[in-house]
Wavefront OBJ file of the C-alpha trace (Angstrom):
o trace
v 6.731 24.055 14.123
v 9.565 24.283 16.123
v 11.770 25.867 13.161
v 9.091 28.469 12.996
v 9.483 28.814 16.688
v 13.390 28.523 16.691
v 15.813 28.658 19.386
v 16.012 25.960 21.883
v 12.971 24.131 22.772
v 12.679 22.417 25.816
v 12.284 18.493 25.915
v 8.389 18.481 26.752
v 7.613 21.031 24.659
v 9.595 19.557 21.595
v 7.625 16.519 22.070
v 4.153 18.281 22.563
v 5.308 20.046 19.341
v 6.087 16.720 17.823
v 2.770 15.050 18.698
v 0.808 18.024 16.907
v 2.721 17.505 13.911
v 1.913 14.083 13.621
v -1.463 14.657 14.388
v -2.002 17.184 11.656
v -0.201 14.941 9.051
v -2.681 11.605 10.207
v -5.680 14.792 9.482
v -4.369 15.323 5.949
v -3.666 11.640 5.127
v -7.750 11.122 6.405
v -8.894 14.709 4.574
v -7.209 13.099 1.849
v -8.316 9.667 1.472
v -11.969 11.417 2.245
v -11.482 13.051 -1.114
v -10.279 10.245 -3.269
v -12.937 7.818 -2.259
v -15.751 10.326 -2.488
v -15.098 12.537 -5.382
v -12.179 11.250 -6.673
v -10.616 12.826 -10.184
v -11.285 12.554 -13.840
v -8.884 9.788 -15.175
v -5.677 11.032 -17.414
v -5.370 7.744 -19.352
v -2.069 7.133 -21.011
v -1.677 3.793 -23.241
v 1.908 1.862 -22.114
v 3.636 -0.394 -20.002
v 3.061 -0.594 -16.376
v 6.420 -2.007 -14.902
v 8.125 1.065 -15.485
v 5.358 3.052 -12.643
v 5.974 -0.104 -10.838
v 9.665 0.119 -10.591
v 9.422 4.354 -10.078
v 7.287 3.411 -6.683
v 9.523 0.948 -5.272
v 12.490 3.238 -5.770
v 10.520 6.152 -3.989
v 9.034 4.623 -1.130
v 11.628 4.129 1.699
v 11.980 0.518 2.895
v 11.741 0.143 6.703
v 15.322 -1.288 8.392
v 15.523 -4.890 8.279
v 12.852 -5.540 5.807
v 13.640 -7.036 2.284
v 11.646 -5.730 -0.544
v 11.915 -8.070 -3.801
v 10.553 -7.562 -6.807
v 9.933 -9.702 -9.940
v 8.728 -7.737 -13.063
v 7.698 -10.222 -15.694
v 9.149 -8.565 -19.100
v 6.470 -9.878 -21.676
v 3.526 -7.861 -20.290
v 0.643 -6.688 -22.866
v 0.467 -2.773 -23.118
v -2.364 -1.426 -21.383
v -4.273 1.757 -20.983
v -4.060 3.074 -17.008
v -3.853 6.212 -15.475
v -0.678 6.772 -14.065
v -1.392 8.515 -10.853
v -4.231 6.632 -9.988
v -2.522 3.110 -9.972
v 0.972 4.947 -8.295
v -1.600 5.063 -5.718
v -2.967 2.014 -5.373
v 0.886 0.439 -5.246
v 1.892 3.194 -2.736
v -1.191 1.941 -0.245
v -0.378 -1.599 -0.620
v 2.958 -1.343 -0.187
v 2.974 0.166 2.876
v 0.409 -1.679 4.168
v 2.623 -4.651 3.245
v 5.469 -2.535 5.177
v 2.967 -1.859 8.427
v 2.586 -5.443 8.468
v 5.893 -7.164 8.897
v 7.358 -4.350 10.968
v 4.005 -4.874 13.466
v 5.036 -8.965 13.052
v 8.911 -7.734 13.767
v 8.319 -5.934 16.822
v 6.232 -9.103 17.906
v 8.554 -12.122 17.027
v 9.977 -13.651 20.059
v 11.532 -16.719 18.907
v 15.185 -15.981 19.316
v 16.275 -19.560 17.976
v 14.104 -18.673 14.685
v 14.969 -15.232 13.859
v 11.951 -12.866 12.020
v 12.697 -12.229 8.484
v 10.488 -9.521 7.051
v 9.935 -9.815 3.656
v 7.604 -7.944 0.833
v 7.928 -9.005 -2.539
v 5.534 -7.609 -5.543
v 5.028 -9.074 -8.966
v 3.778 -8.739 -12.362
v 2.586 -11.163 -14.752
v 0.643 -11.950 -17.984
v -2.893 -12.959 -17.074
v -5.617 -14.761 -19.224
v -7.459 -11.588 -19.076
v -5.046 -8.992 -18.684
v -2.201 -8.258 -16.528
v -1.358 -9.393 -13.056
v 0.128 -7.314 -9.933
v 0.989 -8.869 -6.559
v 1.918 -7.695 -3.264
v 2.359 -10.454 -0.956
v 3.963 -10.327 2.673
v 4.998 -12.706 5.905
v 3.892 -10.216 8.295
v 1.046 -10.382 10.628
v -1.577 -11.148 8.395
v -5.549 -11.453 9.091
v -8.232 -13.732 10.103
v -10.943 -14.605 7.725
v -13.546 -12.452 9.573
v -11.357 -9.140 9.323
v -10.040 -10.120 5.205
v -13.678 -10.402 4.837
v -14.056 -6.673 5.903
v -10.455 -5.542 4.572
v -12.079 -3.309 1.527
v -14.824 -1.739 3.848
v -14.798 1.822 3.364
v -13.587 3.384 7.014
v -12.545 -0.215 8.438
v -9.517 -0.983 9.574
v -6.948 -2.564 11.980
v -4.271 -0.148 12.357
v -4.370 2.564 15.529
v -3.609 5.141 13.048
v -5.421 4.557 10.126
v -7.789 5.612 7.903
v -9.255 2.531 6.825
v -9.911 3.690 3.447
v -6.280 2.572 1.663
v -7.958 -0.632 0.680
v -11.210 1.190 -0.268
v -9.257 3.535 -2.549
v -7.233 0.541 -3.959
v -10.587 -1.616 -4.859
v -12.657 1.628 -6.440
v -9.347 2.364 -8.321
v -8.860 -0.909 -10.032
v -12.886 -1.671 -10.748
v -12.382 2.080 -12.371
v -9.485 0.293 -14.844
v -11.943 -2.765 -15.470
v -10.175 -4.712 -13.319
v -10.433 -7.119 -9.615
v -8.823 -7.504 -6.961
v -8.665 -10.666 -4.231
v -6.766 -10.713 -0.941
v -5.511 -14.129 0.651
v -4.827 -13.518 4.321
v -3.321 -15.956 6.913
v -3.135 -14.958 10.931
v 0.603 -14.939 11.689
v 1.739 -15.779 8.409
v 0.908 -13.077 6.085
v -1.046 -11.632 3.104
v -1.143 -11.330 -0.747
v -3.292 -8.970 -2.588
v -3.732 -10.066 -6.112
v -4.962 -7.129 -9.412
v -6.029 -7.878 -12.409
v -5.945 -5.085 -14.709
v -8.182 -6.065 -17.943
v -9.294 -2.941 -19.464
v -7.666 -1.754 -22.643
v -5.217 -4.464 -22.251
v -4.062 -5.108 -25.967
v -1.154 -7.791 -26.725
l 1 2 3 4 5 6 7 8 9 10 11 12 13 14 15 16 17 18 19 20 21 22 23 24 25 26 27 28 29 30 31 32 33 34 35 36 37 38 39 40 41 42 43 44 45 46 47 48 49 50 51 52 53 54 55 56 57 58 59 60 61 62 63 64 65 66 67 68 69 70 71 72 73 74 75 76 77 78 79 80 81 82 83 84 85 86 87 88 89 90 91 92 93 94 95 96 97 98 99 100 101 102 103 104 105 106 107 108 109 110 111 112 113 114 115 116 117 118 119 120 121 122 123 124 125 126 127 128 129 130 131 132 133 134 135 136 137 138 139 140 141 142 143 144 145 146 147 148 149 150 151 152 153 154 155 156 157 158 159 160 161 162 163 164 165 166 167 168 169 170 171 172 173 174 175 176 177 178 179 180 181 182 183 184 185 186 187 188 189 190 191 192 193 194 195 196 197 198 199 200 201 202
């Protein structure tokens, strides 16, 4: 807005102009998450491996400062049939809810003689059934009444959000055949667990 205005803007207008933008990008985030749950899309089904789309979304998505993102890709996964969009958005939503959740525990932490270290690692492994994803964090993490609720359709914790990430994340995966768990600890983080089963083939 304010390039389409240009010139100088004052201060309180720049940060009027500001607070619309953000409100009309938290309108197309909702609009959008509306859309996926409700209608969603036909599924484009490609037959490969899945650490590659892994790897491609943890390059993309900018890690917050002072937050250590780790991965560990197990290389003997099966081959399995997913759609590619639909689980690069499934990753994307955990992993910044992952993100939300050790920068909220970050801004928190008031221990100065044991310093904060945020920390979000994912992982993929060979399961009985299939193949194994897991996001797990040390940030803020839930009680067992709100974990309990964490896949609700509209629920949610955050002041901005839409509370259908997790929705979108669960419909996705039971789409593929597949679960997924969350293990949630107040204060000391959370690990959401997928198990991808359909068309797995070794």
């Amino acid at each position: 807005l304010q390039r389409k205005i240009g010139g100088a803007v004052e201060e309180k207008t720049a940060k009027h102009l500001n607070r619309i933008e953000e409100q009309v990008s938290l309108c197309d985030t909702i609009v959008g998450d509306l859309l996926e749950f409700t209608r969603g899309r036909a599924s484009e089904v490609i037959h490969g491996e899945i650490n590659p789309l892994l790897e491609k979304v943890l390059e993309e998505i900018a890690t917050p400062e002072q937050v250590t993102l780790v991965s560990d890709l197990s290389p003997e996964l099966p081959m399995t049939h997913f759609d590619r969009d639909k689980m690069r958005r499934v990753m994307i939503n955990l992993v910044l809810n992952a993100f939300k959740a050790v920068t909220l525990r970050r801004e928190k932490w008031d221990n100065a003689e044991s310093p904060y270290q945020p920390l979000v690692k994912v992982t993929s492994s060979k399961a009985d059934n299939g193949i194994r994803i897991e996001v797990e964090d040390n940030g803020t993490g839930m009680d067992d009444e709100t974990a309990g609720r964490a896949f609700e359709p509209l629920f949610t914790t955050w002041a901005r959000g839409t509370g259908l990430g997790l929705a979108i994340v669960k419909k996705i995966v039971e789409e593929h055949g597949g679960s997924v768990l969350i293990d949630s600890e107040l204060n000391h983080g959370t690990k959401v667990t997928l198990v991808i089963t359909e068309g797995v083939k070794s």
